[in-house]
MARSELO-99109 format. One record per residue (C-alpha): residue in one letter; x, y, z. Coordinates in pm, whole numbers, plus 50000, padded with zeros to 5 digits. Layout:
MARSELO-99109
AXYZ;...
END
This chain:
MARSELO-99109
X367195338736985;X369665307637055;X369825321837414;X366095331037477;X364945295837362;X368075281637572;X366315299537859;X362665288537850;X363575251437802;X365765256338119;X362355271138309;X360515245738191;X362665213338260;X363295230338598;X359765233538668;X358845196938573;X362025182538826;X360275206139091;X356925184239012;X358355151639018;X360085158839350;X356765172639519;X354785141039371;X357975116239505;X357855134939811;X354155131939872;X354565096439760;X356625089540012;X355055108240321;X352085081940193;X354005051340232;X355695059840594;X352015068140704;X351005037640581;X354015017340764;X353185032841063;X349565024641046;X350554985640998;X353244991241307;X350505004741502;X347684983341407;X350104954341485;X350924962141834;X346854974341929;X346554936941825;X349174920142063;X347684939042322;X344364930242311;X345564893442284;X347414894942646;X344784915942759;X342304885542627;X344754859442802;X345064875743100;X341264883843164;X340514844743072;X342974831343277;X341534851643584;X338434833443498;X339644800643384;X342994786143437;X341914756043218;X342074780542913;X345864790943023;X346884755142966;X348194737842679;X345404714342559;X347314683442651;X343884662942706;X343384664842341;X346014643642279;X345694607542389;X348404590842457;X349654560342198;X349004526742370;X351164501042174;X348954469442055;X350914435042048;X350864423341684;X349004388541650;X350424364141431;X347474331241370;X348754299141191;X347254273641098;X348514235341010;X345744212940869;X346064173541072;X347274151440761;X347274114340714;X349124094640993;X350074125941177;X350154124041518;X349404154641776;X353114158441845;X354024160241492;X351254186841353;X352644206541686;X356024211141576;X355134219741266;X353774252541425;X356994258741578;X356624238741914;X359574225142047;X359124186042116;X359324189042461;X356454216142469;X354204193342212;X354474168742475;X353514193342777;X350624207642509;X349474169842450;X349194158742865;X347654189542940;X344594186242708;X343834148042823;X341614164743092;X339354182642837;X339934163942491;X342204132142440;X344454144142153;X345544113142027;X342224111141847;X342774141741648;X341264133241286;X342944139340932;X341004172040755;X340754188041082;X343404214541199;X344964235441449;X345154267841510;X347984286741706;X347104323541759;X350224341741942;X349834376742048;X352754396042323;X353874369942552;X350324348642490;X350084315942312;X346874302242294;X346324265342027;X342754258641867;X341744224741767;X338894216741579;X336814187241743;X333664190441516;X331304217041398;X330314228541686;X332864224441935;X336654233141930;X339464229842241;X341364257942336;X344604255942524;X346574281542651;X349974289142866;X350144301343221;X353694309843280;X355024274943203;X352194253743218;X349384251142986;X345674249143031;X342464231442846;X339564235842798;X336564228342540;X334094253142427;X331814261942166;X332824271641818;X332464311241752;X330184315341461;X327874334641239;X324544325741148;X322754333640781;X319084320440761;X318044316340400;X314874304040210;X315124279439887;X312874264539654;X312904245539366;X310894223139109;X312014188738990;X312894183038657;X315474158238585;X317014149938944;X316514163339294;X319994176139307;X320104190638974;X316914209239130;X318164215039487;X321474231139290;X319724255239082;X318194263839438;X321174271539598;X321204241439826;X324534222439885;X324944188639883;X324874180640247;X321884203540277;X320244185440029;X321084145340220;X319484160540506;X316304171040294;X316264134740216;X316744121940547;X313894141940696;X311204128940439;X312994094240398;X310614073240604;X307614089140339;X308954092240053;X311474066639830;X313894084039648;X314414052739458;X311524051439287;X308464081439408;X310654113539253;X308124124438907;X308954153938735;X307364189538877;X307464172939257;X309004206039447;X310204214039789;X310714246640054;X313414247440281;X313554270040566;X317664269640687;X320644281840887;X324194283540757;X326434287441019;X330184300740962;X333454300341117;X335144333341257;X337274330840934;X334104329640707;X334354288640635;X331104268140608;X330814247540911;X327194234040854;X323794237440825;X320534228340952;X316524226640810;X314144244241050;X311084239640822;X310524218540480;X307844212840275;X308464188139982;X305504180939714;X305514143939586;X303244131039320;X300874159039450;X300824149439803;X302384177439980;X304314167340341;X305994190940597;X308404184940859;X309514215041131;X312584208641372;X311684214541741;X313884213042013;X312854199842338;X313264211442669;X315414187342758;X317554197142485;X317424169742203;X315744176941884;X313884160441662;X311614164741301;X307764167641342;X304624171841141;X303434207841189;X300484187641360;X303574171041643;X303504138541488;X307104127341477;X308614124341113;X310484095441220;X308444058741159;X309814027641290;X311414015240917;X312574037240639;X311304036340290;X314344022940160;X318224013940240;X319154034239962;X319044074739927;X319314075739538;X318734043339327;X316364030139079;X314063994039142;X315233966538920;X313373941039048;X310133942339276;X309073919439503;X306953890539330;X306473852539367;X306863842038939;X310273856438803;X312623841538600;X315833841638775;X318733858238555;X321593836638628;X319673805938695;X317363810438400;X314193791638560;X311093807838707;X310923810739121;X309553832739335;X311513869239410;X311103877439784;X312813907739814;X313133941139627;X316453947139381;X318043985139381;X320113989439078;X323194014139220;X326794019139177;X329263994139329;X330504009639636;X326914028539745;X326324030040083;X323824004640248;X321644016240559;X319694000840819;X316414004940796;X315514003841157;X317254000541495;X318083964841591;X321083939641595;X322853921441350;X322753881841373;X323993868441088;X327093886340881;X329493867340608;X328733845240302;X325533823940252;X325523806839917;X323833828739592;X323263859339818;X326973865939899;X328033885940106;X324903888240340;X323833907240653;X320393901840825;X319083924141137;X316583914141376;X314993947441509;X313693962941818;X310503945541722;X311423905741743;X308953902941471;X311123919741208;X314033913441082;X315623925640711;X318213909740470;X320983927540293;X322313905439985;X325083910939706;X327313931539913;X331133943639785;X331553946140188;X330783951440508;X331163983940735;X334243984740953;X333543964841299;X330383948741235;X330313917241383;X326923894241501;X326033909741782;X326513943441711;X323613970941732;X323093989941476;X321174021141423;X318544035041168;X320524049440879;X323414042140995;X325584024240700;X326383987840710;X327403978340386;X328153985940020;X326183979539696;X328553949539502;X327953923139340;X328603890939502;X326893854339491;X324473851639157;X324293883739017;X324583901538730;X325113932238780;X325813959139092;X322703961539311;X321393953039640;X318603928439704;X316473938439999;X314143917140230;X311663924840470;X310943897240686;X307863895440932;X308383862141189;X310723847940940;X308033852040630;X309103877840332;X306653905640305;X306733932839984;X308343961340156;X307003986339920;X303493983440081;X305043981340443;X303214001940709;X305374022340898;X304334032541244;X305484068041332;X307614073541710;X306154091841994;X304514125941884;X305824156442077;X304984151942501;X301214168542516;X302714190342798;X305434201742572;X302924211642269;X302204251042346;X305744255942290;X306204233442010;X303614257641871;X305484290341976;X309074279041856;X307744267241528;X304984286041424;X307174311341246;X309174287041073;X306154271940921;X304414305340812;X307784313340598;X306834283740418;X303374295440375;X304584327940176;X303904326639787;X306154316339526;X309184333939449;X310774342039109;X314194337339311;X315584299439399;X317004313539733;X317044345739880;X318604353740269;X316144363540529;X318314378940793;
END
């Protein structure tokens, strides 16, 4: 029994080796077919490749070439290296020069070589230079005003100047705004800046006095470039339209610009903004004393006749000419202190300044003076109480009230020159004819 069972299990572990070799085997035979298939699959691949290459390049010998075209050759850019040096106090030309790295000698070659475009001795604290140096080129910027600049440059060893405008970017906006404490208060909440504002009172000064016409809920419009630097600094701005709304009477003013190239503020009519006199000598003041021939004098203390107008105003304020003329008397005369008086383009007219701290640097009788220009500053000199100016407006030597003064416009825009007056400004004018905004300013373009 021991030997029959030994038997069978020998049969059968026999028989199951026998299996497992026939499945390894077949295994096997699978995986060299399936090598083989990859080997040959491989190599009907590499030769339909060179076929491919060989057929295209009979066709094209563009495809047979490595794609150099697609790669563009690296051009090396010269870094550029920009300073700047602000002109301080005292500095002369050579000395803001070597303080961008000029060598004395060059400063002094830079300096003669500009005389023929710009004199640089009358370079101006608050202005700069620029020195932009890129490769082997130098070229120096310096500021002249806002809208030109003089750029000099190096040829080899000498340098070159010339003047030229001011690069620049333009932003025209759109503000409005309604009085209701001050006009720059107002003008602030609409966006305006300060010098914006001064020239929204210089267009309207010869109709309106800011001294004493402003009334709560006047408003205004301004139509009006900004104009930037290439390094995104304000340089300025100008009005191209206004409309400002004063005790309900409502006046406009549009810039036009001539053919001969001036410019110059006009009605929307042509009628020219400017009048012979302006309102006042004062931007911003209040009246403390109107022209009248009973008042008690404050110092004196008896009664006697006031032949001028008083404006109440910081010591130091600026004092304008009202009109073109030429000064003839300048100094001290007796309770009006320091004194100027200007007889104007009209012989007829002259006006009185009185109370002055001082005069403008280089006045002198004699010397012409324009309108607005500033001639003086608000003190307190001779009899008086307090800082203030005391204005007169004298007609063949006889005070007049210059509160009820008529002022006679300039020349209205040339009559052959009025179909484009009407073409440059008629879109200005028609912004200002849009309705109300909720916004104080807003950018057109």
């Amino acid at each position: 029994m021991t030997h029959a069972f030994h038997r069978d299990f020998s049969r059968q572990a026999h028989g199951r080796y026998r299996r497992t070799r026939r499945r390894r085997g077949t295994r096997s035979r699978s995986l060299r077919r399936m090598r083989l298939w990859v080997l040959l699959s491989g190599v009907a691949g590499m030769l339909a490749v060179i076929l491919t290459v060989g057929v295209s390049g009979t066709q094209s010998a563009k495809a047979s070439v490595p794609h150099e075209e697609w790669l563009k050759p690296e051009i090396p850019v010269p870094v550029q290296r920009i300073m700047r040096e602000p002109i301080r106090s005292g500095d002369t030309a050579i000395t803001a020069l070597e303080r961008l790295g000029f060598a004395p000698a060059e400063a002094y070659r830079i300096a003669n070589a500009s005389k023929s475009a710009y004199a640089l001795r009358d370079i101006r604290a608050g202005h700069f230079f620029k020195r932009v140096d890129q490769g082997e080129e130098t070229h120096l910027y310096y500021t002249i005003d806002d809208q030109t600049r003089l750029h000099m440059f190096r040829q080899g060893k000498d340098w070159q100047a010339n003047k030229e405008q001011r690069p620049s970017v333009t932003r025209r906006l759109f503000a409005q705004g309604r009085i209701e404490e001050s006009l720059f208060e107002a003008a602030a909440r609409a966006g305006l800046d300060s010098r914006t504002t001064m020239n929204l009172v210089d267009i309207f000064a010869w109709d309106i006095d800011f001294a004493r016409d402003m009334r709560a809920g006047d408003s205004f419009r301004v139509l009006y470039d900004e104009r930037y630097d290439e390094e995104g600094n304000l340089m300025g701005t100008r009005i191209l339209a206004a409309e400002f709304v004063n005790q309900g009477h409502r006046y406009r003013a549009v810039l036009y610009v001539k053919t001969d190239g001036s410019s110059a503020y006009y009605t929307p009519e042509g009628k020219s903004m400017r009048k012979a006199y302006l309102r006042a000598p004062l931007k911003f003041t209040r009246i403390s004393s109107r022209f009248t021939l009973r008042r008690k004098h404050p110092v004196l203390g008896f009664t006697r006749a006031h032949r001028g107008v008083d404006y109440a105003a910081p010591s130091g304020t600026p004092v304008r000419a009202v009109g073109d003329g030429r000064v003839v008397f300048i100094g001290w005369k007796g309770g009006y202190g320091r004194f100027i008086q200007i007889q104007h383009v009209n012989r007829d007219h002259s006006t009185a300044y009185a109370h002055l701290r001082r005069f403008a640097r280089g006045l002198h009788r004699g010397s012409k003076v324009r309108q607005g220009q500033v001639i003086g500053y608000v003190g307190m000199s001779g009899l008086a109480t307090g800082p203030h100016l005391h204005f007169e407006f004298r007609v063949r030597g006889a005070a007049v009230n210059p509160l009820t003064l008529k002022r006679t416009p300039s020349k209205p825009v040339p009559a052959n020159e009025m179909a484009s007056f009407r073409q440059q400004t008629a879109p200005w004018l028609a912004r200002l004819d849009q309705p109300l905004l909720d916004v104080m300013a807003v950018a057109w373009e």
